[in-house]
Each structure stands twice: as structure tokens, then as C-alpha cells.
PDB file of N, CA, C and O in Angstrom, chain B, residues numbered from 101:
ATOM      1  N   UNK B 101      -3.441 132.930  26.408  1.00  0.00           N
ATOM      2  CA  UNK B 101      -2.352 133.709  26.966  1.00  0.00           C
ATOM      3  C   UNK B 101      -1.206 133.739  25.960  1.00  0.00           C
ATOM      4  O   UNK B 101      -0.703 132.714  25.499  1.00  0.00           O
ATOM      5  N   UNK B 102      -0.823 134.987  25.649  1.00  0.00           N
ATOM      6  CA  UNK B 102       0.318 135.301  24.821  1.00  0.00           C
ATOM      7  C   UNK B 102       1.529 135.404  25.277  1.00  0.00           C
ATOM      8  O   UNK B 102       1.560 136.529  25.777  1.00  0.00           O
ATOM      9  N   UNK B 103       2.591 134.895  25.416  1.00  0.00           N
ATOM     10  CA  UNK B 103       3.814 135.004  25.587  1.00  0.00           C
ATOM     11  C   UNK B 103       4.572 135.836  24.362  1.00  0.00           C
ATOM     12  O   UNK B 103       4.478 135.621  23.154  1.00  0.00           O
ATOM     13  N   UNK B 104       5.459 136.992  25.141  1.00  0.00           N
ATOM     14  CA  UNK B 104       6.101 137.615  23.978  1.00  0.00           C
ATOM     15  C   UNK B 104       7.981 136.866  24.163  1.00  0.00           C
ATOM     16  O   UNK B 104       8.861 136.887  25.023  1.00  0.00           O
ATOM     17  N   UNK B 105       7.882 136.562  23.441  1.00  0.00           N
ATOM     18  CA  UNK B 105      10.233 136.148  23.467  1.00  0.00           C
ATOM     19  C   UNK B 105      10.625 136.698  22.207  1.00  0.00           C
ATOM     20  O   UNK B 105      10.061 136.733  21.114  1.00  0.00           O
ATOM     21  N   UNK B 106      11.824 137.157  22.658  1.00  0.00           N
ATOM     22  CA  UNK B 106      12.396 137.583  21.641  1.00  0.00           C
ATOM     23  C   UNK B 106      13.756 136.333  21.620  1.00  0.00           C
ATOM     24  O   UNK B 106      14.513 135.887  22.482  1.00  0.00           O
ATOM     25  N   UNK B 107      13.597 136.140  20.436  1.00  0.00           N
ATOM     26  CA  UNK B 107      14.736 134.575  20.175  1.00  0.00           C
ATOM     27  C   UNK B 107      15.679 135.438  19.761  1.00  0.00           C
ATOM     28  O   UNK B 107      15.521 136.633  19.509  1.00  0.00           O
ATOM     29  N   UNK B 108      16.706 134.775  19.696  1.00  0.00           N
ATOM     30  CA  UNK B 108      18.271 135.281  20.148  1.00  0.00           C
ATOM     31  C   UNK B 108      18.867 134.495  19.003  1.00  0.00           C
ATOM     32  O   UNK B 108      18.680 133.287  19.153  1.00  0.00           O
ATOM     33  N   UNK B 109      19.805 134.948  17.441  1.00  0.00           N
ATOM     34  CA  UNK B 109      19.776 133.973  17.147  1.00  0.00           C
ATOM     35  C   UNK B 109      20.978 132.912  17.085  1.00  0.00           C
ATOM     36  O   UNK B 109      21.199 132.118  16.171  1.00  0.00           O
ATOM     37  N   UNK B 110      21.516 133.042  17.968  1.00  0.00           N
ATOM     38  CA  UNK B 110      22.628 132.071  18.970  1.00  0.00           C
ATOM     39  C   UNK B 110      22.810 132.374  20.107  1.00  0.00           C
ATOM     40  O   UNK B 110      22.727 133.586  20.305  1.00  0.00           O
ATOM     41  N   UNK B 111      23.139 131.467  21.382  1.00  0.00           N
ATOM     42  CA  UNK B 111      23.302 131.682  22.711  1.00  0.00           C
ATOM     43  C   UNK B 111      24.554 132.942  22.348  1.00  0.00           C
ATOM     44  O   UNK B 111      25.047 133.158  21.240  1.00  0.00           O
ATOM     45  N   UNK B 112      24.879 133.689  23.699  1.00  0.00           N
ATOM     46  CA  UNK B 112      25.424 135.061  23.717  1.00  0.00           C
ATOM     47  C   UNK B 112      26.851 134.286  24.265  1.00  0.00           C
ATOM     48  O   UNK B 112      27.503 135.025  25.003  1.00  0.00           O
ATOM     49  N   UNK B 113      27.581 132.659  23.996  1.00  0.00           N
ATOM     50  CA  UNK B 113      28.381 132.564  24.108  1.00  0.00           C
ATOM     51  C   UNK B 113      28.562 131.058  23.895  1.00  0.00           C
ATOM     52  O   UNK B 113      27.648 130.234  23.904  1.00  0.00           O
ATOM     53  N   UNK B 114      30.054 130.773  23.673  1.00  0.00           N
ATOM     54  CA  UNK B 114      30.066 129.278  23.297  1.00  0.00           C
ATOM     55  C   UNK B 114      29.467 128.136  23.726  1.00  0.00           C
ATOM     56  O   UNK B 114      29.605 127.766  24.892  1.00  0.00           O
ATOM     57  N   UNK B 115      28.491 127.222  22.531  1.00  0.00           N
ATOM     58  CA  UNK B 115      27.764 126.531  23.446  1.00  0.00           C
ATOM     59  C   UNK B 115      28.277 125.217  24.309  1.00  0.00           C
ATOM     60  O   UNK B 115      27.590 124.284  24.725  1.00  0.00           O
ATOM     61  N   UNK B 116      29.575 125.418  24.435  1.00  0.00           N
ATOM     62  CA  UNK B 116      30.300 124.149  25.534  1.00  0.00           C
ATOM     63  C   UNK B 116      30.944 124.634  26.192  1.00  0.00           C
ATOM     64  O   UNK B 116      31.818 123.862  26.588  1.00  0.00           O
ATOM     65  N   UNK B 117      31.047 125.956  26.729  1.00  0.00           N
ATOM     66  CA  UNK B 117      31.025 126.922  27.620  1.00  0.00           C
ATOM     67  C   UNK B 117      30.536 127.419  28.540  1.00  0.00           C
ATOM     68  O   UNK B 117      29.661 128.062  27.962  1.00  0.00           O
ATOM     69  N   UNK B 118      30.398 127.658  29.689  1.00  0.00           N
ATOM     70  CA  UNK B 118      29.617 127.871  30.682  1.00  0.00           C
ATOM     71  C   UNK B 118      29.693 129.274  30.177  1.00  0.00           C
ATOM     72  O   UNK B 118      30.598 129.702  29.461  1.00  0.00           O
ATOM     73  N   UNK B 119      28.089 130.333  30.852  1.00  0.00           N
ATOM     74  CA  UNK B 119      28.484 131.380  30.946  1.00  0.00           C
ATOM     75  C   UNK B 119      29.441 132.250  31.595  1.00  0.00           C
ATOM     76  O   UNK B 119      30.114 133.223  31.255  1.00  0.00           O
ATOM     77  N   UNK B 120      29.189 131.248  33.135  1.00  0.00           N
ATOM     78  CA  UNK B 120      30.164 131.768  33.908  1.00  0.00           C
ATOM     79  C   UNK B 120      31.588 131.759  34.013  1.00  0.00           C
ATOM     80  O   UNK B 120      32.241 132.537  34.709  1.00  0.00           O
ATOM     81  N   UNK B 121      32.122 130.687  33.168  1.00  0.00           N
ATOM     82  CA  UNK B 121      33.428 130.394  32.791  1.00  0.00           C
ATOM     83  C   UNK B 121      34.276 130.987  32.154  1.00  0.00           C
ATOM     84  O   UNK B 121      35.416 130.565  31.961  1.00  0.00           O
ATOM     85  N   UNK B 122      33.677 132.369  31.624  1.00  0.00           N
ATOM     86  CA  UNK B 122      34.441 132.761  30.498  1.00  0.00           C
ATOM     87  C   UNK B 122      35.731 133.764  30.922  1.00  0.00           C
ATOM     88  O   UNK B 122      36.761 134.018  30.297  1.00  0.00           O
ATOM     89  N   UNK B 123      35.268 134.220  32.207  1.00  0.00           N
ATOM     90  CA  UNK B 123      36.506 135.124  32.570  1.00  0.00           C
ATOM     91  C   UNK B 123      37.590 134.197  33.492  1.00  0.00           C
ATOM     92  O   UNK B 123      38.801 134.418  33.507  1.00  0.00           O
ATOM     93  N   UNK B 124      36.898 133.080  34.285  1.00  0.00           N
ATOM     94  CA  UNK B 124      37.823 132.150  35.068  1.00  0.00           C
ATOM     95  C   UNK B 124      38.915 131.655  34.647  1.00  0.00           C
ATOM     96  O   UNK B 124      40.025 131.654  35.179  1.00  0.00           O
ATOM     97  N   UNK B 125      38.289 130.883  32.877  1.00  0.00           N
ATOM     98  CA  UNK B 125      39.110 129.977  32.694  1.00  0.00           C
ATOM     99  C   UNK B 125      40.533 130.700  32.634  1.00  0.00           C
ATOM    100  O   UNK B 125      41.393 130.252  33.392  1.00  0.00           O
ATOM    101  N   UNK B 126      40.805 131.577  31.959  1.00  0.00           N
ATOM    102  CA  UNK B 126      42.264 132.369  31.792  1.00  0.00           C
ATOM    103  C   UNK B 126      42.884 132.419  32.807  1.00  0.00           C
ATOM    104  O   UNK B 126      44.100 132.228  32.830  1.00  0.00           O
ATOM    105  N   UNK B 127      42.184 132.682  33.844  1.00  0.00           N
ATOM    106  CA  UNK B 127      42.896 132.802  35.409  1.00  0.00           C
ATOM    107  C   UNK B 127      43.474 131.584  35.690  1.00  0.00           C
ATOM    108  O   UNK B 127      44.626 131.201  35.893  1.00  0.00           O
ATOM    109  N   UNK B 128      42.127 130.951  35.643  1.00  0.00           N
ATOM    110  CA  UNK B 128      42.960 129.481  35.857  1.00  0.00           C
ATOM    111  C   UNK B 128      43.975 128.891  35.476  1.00  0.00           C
ATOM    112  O   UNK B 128      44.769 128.198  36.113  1.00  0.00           O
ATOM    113  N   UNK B 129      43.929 129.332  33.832  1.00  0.00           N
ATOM    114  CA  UNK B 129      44.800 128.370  33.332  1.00  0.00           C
ATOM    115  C   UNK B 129      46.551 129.146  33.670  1.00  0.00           C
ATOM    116  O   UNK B 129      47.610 128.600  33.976  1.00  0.00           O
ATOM    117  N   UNK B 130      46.207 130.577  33.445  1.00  0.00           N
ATOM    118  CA  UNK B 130      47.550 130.918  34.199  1.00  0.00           C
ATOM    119  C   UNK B 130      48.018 130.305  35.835  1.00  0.00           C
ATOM    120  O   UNK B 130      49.187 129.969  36.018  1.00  0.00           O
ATOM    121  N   UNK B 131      47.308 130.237  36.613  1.00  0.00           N
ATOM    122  CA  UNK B 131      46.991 129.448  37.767  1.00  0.00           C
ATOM    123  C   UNK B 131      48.035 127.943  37.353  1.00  0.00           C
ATOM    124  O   UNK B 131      49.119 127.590  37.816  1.00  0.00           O
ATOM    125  N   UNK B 132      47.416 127.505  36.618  1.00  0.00           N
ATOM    126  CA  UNK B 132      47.955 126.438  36.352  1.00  0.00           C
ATOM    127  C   UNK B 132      49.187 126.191  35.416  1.00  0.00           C
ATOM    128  O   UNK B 132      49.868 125.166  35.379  1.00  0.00           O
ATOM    129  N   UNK B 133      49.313 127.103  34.814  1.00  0.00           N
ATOM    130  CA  UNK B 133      50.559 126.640  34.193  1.00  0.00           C
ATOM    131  C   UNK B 133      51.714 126.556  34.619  1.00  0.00           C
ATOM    132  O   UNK B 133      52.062 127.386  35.458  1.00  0.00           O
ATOM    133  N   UNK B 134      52.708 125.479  34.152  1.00  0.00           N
ATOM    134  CA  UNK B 134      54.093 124.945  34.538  1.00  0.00           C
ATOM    135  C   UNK B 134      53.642 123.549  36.300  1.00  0.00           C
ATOM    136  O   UNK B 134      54.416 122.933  37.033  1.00  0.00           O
ATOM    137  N   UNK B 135      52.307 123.614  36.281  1.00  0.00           N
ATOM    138  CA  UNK B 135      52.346 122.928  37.290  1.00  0.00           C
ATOM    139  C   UNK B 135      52.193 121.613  36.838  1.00  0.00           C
ATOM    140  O   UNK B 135      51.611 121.532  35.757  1.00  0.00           O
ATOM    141  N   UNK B 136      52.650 120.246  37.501  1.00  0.00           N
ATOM    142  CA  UNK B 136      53.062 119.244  36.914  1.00  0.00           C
ATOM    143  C   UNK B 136      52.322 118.257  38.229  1.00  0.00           C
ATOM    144  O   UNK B 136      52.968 117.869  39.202  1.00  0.00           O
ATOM    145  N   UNK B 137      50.850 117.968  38.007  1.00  0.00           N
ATOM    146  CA  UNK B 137      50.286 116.605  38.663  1.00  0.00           C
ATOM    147  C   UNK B 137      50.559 115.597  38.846  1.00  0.00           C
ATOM    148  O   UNK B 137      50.798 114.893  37.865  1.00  0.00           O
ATOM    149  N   UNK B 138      50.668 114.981  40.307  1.00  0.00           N
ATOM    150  CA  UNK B 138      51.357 113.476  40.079  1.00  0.00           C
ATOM    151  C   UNK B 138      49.658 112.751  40.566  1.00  0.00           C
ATOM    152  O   UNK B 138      49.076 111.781  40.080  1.00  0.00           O
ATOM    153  N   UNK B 139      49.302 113.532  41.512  1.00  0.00           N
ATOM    154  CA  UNK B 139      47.496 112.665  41.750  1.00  0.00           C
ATOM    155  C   UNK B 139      46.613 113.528  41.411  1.00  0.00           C
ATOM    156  O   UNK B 139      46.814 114.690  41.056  1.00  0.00           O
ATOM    157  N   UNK B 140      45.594 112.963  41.517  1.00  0.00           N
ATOM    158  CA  UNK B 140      44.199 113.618  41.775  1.00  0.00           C
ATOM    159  C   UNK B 140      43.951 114.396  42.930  1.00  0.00           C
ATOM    160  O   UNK B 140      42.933 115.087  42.976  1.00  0.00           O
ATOM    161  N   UNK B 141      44.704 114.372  43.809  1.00  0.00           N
ATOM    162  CA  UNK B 141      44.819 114.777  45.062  1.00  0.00           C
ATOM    163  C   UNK B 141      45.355 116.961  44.996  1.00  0.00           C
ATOM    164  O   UNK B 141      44.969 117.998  45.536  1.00  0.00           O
ATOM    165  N   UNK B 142      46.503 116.493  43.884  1.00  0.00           N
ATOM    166  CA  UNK B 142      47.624 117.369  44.014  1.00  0.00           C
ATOM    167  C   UNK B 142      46.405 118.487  43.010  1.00  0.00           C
ATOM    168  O   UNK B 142      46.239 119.645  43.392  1.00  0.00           O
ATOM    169  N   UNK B 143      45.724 118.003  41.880  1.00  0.00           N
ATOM    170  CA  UNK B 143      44.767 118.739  41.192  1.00  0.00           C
ATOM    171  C   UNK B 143      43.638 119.384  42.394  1.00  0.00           C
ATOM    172  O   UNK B 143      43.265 120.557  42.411  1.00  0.00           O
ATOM    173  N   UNK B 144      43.350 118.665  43.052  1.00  0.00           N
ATOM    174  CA  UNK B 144      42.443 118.964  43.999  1.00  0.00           C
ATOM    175  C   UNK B 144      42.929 120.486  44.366  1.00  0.00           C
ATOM    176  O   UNK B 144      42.464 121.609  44.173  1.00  0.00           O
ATOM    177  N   UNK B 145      44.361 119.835  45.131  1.00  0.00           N
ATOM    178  CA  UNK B 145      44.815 121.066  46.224  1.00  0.00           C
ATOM    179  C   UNK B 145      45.114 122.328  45.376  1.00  0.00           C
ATOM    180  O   UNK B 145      44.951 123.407  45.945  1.00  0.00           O
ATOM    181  N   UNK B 146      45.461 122.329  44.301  1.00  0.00           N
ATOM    182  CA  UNK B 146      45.980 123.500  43.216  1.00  0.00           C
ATOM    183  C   UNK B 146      44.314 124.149  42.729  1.00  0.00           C
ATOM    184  O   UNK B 146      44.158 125.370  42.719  1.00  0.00           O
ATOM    185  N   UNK B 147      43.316 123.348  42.401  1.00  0.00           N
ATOM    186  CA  UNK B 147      42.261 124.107  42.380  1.00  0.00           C
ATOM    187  C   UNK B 147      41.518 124.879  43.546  1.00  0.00           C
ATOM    188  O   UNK B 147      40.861 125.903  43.357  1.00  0.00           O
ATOM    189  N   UNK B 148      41.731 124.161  44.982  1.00  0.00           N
ATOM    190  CA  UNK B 148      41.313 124.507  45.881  1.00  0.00           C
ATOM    191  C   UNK B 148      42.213 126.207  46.254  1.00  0.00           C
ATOM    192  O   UNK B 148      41.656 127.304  46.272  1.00  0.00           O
ATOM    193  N   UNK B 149      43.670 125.935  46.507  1.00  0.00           N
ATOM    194  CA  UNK B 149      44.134 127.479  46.054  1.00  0.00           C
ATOM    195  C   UNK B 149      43.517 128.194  45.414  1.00  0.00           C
ATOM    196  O   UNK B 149      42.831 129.035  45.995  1.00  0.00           O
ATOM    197  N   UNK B 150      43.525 128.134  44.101  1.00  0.00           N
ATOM    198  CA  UNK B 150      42.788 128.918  43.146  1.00  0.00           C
ATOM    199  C   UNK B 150      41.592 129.429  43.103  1.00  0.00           C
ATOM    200  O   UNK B 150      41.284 130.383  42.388  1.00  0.00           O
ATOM    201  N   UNK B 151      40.739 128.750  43.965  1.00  0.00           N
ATOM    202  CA  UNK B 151      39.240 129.523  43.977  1.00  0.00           C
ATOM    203  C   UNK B 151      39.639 130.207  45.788  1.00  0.00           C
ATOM    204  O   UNK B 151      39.034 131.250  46.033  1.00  0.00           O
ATOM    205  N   UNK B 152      40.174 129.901  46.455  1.00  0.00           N
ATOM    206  CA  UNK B 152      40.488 130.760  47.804  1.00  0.00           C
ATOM    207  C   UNK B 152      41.025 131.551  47.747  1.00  0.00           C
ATOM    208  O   UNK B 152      41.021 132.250  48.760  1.00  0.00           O
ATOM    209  N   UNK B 153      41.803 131.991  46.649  1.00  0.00           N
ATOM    210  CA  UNK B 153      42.915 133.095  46.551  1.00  0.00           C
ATOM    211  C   UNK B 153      42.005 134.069  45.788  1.00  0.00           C
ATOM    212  O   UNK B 153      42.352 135.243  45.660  1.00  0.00           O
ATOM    213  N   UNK B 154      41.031 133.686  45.357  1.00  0.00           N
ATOM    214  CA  UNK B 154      40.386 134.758  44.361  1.00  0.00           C
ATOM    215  C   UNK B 154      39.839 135.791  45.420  1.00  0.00           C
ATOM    216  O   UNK B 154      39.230 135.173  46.293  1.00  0.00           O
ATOM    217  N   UNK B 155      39.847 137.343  45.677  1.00  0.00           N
ATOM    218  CA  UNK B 155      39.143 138.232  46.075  1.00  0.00           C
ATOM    219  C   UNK B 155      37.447 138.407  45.812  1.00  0.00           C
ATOM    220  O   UNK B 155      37.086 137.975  44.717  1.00  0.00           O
ATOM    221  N   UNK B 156      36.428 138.954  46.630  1.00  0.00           N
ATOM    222  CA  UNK B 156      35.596 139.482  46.042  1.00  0.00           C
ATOM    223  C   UNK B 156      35.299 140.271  45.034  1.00  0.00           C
ATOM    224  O   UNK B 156      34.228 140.437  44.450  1.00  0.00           O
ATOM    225  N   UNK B 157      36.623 140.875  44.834  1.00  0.00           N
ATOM    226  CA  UNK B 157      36.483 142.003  43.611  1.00  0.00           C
ATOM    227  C   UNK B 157      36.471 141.018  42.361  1.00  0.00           C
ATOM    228  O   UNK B 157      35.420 140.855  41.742  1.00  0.00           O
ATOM    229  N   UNK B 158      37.447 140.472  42.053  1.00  0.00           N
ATOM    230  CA  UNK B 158      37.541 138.961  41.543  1.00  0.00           C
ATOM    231  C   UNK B 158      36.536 138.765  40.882  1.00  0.00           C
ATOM    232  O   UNK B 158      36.462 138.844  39.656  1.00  0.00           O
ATOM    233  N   UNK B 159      35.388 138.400  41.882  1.00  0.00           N
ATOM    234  CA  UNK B 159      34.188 137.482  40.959  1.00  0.00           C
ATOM    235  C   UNK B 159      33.056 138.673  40.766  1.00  0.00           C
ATOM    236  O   UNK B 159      32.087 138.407  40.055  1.00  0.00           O
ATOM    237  N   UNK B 160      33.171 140.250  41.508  1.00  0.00           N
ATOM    238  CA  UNK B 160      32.473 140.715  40.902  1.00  0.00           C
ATOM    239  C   UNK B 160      32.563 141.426  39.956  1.00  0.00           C
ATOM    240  O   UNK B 160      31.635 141.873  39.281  1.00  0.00           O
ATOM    241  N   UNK B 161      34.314 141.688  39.748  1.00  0.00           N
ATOM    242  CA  UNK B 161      34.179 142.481  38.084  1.00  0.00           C
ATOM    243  C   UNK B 161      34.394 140.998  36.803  1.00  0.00           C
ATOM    244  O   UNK B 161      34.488 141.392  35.640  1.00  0.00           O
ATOM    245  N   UNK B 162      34.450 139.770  36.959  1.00  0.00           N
ATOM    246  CA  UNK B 162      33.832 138.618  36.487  1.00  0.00           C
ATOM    247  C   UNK B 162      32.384 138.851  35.985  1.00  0.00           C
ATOM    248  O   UNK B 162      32.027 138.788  34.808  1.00  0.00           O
ATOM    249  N   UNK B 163      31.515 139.163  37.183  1.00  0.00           N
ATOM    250  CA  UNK B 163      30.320 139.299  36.456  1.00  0.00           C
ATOM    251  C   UNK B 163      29.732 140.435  36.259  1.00  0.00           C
ATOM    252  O   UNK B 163      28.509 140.447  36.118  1.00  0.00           O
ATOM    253  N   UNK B 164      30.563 141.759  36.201  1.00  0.00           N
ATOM    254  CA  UNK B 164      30.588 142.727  35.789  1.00  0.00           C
ATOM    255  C   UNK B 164      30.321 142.956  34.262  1.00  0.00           C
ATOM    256  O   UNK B 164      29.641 143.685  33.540  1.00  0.00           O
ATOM    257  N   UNK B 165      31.477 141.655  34.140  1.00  0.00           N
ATOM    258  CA  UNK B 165      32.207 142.002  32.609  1.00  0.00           C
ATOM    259  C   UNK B 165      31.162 141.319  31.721  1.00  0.00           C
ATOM    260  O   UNK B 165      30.981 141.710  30.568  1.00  0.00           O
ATOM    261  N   UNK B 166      30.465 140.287  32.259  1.00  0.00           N
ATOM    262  CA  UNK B 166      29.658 139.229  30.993  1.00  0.00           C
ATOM    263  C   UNK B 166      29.049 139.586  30.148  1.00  0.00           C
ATOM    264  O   UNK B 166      28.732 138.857  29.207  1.00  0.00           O
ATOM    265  N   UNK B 167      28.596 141.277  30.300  1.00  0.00           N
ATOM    266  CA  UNK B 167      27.655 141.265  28.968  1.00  0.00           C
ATOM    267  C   UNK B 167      28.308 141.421  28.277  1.00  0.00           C
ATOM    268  O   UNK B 167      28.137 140.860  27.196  1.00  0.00           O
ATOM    269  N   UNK B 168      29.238 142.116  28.439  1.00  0.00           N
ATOM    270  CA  UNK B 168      30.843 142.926  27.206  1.00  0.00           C
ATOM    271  C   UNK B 168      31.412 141.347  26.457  1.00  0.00           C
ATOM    272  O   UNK B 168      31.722 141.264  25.269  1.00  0.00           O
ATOM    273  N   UNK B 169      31.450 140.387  27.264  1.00  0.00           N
ATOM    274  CA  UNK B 169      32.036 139.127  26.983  1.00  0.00           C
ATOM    275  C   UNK B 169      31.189 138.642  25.793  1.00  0.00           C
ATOM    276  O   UNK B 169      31.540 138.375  24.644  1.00  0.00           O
ATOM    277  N   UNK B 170      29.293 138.577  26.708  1.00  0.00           N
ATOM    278  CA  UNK B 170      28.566 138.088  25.625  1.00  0.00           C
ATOM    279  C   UNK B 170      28.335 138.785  24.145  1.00  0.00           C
ATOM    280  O   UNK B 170      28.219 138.168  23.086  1.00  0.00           O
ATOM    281  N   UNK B 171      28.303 139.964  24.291  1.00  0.00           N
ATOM    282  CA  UNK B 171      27.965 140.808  23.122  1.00  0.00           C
ATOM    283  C   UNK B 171      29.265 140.410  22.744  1.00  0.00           C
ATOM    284  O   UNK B 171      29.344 139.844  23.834  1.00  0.00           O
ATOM    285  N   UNK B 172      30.474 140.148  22.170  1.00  0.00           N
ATOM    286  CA  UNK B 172      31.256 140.296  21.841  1.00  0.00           C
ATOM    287  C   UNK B 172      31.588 139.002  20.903  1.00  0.00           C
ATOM    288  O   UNK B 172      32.068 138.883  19.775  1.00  0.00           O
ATOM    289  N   UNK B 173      31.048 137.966  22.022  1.00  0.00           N
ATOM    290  CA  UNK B 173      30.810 136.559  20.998  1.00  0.00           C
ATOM    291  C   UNK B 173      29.782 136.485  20.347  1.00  0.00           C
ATOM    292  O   UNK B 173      29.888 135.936  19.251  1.00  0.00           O
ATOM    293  N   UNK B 174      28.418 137.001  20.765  1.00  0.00           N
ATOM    294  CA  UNK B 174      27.492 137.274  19.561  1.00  0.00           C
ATOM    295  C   UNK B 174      27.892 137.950  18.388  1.00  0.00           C
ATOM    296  O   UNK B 174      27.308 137.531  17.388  1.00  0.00           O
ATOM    297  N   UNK B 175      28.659 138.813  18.198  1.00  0.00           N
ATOM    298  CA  UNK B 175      29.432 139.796  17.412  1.00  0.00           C
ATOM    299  C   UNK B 175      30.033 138.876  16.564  1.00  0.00           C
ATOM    300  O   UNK B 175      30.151 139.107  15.361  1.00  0.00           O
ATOM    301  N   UNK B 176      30.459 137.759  17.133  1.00  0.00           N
ATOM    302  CA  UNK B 176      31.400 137.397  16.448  1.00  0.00           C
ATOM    303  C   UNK B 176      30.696 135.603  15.890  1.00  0.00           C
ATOM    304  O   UNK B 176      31.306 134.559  16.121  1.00  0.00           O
ATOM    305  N   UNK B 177      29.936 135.644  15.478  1.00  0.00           N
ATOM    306  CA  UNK B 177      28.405 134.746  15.587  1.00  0.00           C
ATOM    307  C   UNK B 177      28.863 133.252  16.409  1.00  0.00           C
ATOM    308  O   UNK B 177      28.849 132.093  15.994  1.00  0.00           O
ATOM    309  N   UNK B 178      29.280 133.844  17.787  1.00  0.00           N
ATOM    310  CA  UNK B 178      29.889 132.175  18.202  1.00  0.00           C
ATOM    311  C   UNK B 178      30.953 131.882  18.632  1.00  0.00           C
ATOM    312  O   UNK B 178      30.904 131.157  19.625  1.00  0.00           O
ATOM    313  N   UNK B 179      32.263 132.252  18.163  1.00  0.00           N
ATOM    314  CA  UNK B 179      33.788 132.005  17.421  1.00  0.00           C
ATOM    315  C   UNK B 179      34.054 132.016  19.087  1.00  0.00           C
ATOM    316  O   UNK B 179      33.372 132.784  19.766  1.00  0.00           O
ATOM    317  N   UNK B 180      34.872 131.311  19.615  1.00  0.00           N
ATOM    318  CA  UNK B 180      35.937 131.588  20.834  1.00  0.00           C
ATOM    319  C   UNK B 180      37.156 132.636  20.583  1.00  0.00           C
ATOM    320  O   UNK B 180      37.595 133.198  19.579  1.00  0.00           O
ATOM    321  N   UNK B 181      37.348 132.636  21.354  1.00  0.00           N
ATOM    322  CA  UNK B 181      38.250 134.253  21.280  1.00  0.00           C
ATOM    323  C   UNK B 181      39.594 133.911  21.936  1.00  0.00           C
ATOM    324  O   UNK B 181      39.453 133.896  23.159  1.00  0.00           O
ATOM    325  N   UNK B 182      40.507 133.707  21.657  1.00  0.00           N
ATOM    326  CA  UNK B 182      42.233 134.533  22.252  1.00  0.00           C
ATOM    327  C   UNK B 182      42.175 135.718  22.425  1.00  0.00           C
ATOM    328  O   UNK B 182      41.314 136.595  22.360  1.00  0.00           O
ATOM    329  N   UNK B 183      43.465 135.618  22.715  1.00  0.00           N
ATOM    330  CA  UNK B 183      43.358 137.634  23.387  1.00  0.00           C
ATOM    331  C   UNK B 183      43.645 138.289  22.295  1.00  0.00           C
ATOM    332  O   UNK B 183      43.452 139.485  22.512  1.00  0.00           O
ATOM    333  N   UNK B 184      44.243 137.989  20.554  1.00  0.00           N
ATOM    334  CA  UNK B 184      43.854 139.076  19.563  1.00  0.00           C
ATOM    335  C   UNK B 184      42.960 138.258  18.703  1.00  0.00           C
ATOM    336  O   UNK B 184      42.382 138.932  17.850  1.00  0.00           O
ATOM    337  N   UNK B 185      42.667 136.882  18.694  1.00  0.00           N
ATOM    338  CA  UNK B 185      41.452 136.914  17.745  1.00  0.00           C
ATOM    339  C   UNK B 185      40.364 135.298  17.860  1.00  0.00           C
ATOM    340  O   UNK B 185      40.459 134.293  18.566  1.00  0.00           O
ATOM    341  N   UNK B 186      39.394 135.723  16.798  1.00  0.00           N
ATOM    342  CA  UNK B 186      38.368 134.957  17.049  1.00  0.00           C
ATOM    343  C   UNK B 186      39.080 133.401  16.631  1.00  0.00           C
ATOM    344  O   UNK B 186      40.105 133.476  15.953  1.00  0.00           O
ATOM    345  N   UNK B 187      38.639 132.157  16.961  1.00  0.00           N
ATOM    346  CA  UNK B 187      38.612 130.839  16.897  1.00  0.00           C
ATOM    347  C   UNK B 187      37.967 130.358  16.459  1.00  0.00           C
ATOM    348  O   UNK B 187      37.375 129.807  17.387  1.00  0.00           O
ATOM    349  N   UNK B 188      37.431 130.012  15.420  1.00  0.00           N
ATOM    350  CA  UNK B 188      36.422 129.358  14.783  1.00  0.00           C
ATOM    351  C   UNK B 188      36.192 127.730  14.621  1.00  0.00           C
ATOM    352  O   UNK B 188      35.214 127.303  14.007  1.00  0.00           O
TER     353      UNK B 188
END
């Protein structure tokens, strides 16, 4: 039995990256900024906001967007991205 694959020749996004992470994290981290943790508790409740406040539209133009995301870091053989440029 023949198996056909076509190898890829790097994952289609950073490899300590989730795939799914790539449009969240920004949200999040705007989410989070200026906020100032005193427990583990207070992280809890600020993430728990943050994924309840998100809409359905939210997570489906999230995974709308991934191939545009992935092709884009393949493009860029890897590199993490800011909003004008690659990270190497």
C-alpha cells in the first residue's frame, strides 16, 4: 500500500504556537493590558471575561482567517509577525 504526502517544508506556523492561537493572542493581550494581578484568582476572572465576551462571529472569522495567517508565515519561512513586520 502506497501512501501519497506531500511534506510541507515547515509547519504553516510558529512551531511554539498553537494554530489556533494566532488570531486570539492579540485580543487577548489587548484584553489584558494595563491590568495589574494580585492572585491567580484575579487572572482566572480576567480570562474567564475574555473568552465570554467573545461573539460567535469572533471565533468564526478567527478561523476564517487561518489559512491567510498560515500562508503568510510560510511566506515568511517561519518568522512571527507584528502588525508591520516579520520577527525572526
Amino acid at each position: 500500500m502506497k501512501i501519497d504526502w506531500t511534506i510541507l517544508p515547515h509547519p504553516p506556523y510558529p512551531p511554539d504556537l498553537a494554530p489556533s492561537g494566532h488570531n486570539l493572542l492579540s485580543h487577548l493581550q489587548h484584553h489584558l493590558d494595563g491590568k495589574d494581578f494580585q492572585t491567580r484568582d484575579d487572572i482566572k476572572s480576567a480570562l474567564k471575561q475574555f473568552f465570554k465576551g467573545q461573539s460567535p462571529a469572533f471565533w468564526s472569522k478567527a478561523i476564517h482567517d487561518l489559512p491567510k495567517c498560515w500562508q503568510k508565515t510560510v511566506d515568511a519561512n517561519g518568522a512571527y509577525f507584528t502588525r508591520f513586520r516579520a520577527v525572526v
